[in-house]
C-alpha positions in Angstrom: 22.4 75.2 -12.7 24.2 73.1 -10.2 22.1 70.8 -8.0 22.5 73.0 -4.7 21.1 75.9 -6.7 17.7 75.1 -5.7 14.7 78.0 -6.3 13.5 80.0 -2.7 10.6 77.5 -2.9 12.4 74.7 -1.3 9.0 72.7 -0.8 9.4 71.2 -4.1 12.9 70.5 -4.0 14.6 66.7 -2.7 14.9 66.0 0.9 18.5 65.2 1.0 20.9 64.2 -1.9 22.7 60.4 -1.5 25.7 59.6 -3.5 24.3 62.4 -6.6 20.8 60.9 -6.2 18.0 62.9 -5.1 16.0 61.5 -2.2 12.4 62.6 -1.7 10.2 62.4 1.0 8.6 59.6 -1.1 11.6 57.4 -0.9 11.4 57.6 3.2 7.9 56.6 3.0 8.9 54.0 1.4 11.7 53.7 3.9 9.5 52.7 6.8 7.3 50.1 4.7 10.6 48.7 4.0 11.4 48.7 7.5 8.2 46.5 8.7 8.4 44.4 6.1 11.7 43.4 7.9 9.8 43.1 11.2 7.3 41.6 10.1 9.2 38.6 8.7 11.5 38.3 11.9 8.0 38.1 14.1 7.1 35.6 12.1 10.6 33.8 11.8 11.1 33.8 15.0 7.2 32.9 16.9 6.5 36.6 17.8 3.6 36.5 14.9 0.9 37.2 17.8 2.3 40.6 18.1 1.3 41.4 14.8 -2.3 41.0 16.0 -1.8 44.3 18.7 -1.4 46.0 15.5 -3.8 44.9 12.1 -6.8 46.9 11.8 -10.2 45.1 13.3 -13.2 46.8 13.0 -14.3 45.6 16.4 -11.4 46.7 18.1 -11.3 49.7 16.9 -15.0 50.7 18.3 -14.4 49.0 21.4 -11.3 51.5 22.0 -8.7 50.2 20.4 -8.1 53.3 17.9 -4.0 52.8 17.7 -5.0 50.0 14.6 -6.1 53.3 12.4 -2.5 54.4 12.5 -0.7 50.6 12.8 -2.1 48.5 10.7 0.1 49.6 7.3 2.8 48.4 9.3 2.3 44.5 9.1 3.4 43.8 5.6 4.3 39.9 5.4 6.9 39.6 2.1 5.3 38.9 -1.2 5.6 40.2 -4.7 2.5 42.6 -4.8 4.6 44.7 -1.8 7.9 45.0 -4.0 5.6 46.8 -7.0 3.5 48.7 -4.3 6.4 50.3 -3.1 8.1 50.8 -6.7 5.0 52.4 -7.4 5.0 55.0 -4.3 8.7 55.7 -4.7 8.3 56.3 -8.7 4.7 58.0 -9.1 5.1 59.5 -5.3 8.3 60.9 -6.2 6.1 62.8 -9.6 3.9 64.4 -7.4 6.0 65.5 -4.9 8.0 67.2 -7.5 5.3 69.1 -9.5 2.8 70.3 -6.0 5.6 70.2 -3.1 6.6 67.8 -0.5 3.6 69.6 2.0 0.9 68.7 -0.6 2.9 65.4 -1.1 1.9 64.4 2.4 -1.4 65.7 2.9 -2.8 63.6 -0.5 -0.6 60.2 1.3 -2.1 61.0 4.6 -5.8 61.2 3.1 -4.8 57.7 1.3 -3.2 56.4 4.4 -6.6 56.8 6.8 -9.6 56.8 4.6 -10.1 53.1 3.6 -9.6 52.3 7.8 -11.9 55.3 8.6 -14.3 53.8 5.9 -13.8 50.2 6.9 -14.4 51.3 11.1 -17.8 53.0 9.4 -19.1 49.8 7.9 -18.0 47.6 11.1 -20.6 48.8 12.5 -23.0 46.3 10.3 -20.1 44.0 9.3 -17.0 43.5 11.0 -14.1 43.8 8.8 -9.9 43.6 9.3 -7.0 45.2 6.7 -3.3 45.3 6.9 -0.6 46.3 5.0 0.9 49.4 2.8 -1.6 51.4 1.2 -2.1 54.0 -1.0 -0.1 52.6 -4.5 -2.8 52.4 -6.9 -4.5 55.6 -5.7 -1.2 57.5 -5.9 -1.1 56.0 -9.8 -4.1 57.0 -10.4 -3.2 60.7 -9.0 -0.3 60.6 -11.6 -2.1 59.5 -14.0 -4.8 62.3 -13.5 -2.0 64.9 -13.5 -0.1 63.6 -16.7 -3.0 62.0 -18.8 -0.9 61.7 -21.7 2.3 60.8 -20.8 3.2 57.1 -22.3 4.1 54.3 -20.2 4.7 50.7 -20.7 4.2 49.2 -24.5 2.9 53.4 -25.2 -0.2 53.2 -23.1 -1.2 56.4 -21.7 -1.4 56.8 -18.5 -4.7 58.0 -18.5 -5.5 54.3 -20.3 -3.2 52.3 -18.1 -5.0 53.7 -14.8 -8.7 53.0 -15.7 -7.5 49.4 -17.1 -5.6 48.5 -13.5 -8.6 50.1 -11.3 -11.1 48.0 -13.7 -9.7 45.2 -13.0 -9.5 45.4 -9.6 -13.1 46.5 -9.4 -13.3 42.8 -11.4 -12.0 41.1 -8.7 -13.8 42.3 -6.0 -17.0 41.8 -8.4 -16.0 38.5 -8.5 -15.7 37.3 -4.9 -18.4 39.7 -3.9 -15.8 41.7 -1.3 -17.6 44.9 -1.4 -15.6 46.8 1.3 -13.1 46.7 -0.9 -14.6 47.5 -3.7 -15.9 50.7 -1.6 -12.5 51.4 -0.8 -10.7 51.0 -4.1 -13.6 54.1 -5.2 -13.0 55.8 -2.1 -9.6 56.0 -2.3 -8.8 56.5 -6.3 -11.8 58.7 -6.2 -9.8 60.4 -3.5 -6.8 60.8 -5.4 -8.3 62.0 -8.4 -10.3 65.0 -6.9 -7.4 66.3 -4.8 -5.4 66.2 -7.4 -7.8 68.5 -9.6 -8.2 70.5 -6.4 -4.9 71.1 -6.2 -4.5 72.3 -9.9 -7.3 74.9 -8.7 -9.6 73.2 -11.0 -12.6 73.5 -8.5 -12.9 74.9 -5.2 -14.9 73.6 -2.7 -18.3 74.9 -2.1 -18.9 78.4 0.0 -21.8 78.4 2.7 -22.5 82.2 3.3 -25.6 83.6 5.0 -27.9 85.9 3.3 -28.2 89.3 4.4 -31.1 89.8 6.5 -33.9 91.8 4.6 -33.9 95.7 5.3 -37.4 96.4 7.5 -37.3 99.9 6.4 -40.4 101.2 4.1 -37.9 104.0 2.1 -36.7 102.7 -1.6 -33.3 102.3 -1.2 -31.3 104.6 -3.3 -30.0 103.0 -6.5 -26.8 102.1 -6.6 -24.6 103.5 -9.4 -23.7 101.3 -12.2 -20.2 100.6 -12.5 -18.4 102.1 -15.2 -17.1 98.9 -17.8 -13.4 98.5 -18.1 -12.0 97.8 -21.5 -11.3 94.2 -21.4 -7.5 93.2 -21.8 -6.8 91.1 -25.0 -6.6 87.2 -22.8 -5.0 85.7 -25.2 -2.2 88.1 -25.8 -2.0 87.7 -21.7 -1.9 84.0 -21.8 0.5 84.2 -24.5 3.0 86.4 -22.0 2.4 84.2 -19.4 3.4 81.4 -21.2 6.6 82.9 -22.6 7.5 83.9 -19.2 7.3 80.5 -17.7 8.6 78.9 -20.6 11.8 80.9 -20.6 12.3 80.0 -16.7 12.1 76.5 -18.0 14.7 76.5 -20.5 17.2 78.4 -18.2 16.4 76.4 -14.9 14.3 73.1 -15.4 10.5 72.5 -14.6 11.5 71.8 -11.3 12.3 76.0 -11.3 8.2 76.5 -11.0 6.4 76.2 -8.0 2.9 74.0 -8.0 0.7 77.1 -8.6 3.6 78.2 -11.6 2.8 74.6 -13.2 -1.0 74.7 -12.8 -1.0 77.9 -14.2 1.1 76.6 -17.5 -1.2 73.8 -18.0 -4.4 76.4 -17.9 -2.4 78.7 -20.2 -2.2 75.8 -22.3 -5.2 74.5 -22.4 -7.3 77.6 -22.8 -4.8 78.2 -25.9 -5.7 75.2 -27.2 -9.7 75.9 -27.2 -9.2 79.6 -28.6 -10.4 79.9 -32.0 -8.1 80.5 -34.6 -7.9 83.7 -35.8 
């Protein structure tokens, strides 16, 4: 199938296509990173460092009106080395996710990454005041891969499943070890974040339903029984699971796993699992 043959569901398919290379919407997030890094390091070249301070995130600021920093402060992103594998990390394990639950999804789990360690940070500042700048969102968007493809090997064939709880231990480590427990609040805020919506996502949970009970009936007469319902004869699941399985296999081998929409996928892995746990007959 030729690369402009793309399935109706074009929400899991590449933004744009540069020189035969498929460009997601991860590559233009990292795109803009890119872009302040570049800023930054002019400001600071060239004297204009104070300007950076109109945009960092500071706890203070923020409650005394400055709200802008929530949205600003991932764009101050001095050069080092731990920025070059942040954004190697969004572009690569980004670009995963993107592909398997759609570019819509993509953005909503970034987004959630993007403002819940400053919306966690402007909480605490109101005991202690705290500051942050920089890209976020690497680790936790790891992590999400990691939670969607446990067993896929990596580096020297660790799992990924292995290689996530090593990197978010030792970070927890660090912050152990220097006492800096906002960020040790954030780093479990925001992989516990990741984790969850990704599992949400897979329609392994749904979130809780609040319903009101139905007011008691103030009326003296029995109500009249209600009718049993009549059992239906229960379809043979496995011989379902097995069909569903052949189905979306099939689409695979003619098309690619980028031919299945998030839901299609989800529903494979289920198939797969519950396959798995089945007793032998």
């Amino acid at each position: 199938m030729s690369r402009y043959d793309f399935p109706a569901n074009e929400d899991h398919q590449p933004v744009t296509w540069l020189a035969g290379h498929a460009i997601y919407a991860a590559h233009f997030v990292v795109v803009v990173f890119v872009a302040s890094l570049l800023a930054t390091s002019l400001l600071l070249t060239f004297g204009g460092g104070h300007l950076l301070t109109w945009l960092d995130f500071n706890s203070d600021r923020v409650l005394s009106g400055q709200v802008w920093r929530i949205l600003t402060y991932g764009l101050v992103n001095p050069p080092s080395l731990r920025f070059v594998i942040d954004m190697f990390m969004i572009v690569w394990f980004g670009r995963e996710l993107e592909k398997f639950f759609g570019r819509r999804t993509f953005f909503i789990l970034y987004g959630g990454l993007y403002f819940i360690t400053p919306l966690l940070f402007t909480l605490i500042g109101l005991q202690w005041p705290l500051s942050l700048s920089g890209a976020p969102g690497a680790l936790a968007l790891f992590t999400a891969f990691a939670t969607l493809y446990p067993n896929i090997p990596l580096i020297f064939g660790i799992l990924a499943k292995w290689a996530a709880g090593i990197l978010i231990g030792i970070y927890a480590l660090m912050h152990l070890s220097y006492h800096d427990w906002p960020q040790l609040f954030a780093l479990a805020a925001t992989t516990g974040f990741a984790h969850v919506f990704v599992r949400y996502s897979q329609g392994r949970f749904t979130l809780p339903s609040f319903r009101s009970s139905p007011p008691r009936s103030t009326s003296r007469e029995k109500p009249a029984a209600a009718a049993p319902p009549r059992p239906k004869p229960a379809p043979d699941s496995k011989a379902l699971l097995m069909a569903e399985m052949d189905e979306l296999l099939d689409r695979i081998s003619k098309f690619g796993i980028d031919s299945l929409t998030a839901k299609e996928r989800a529903r494979l892995e289920t198939a797969r699992a519950s396959l798995l746990k089945s007793p032998r007959r």
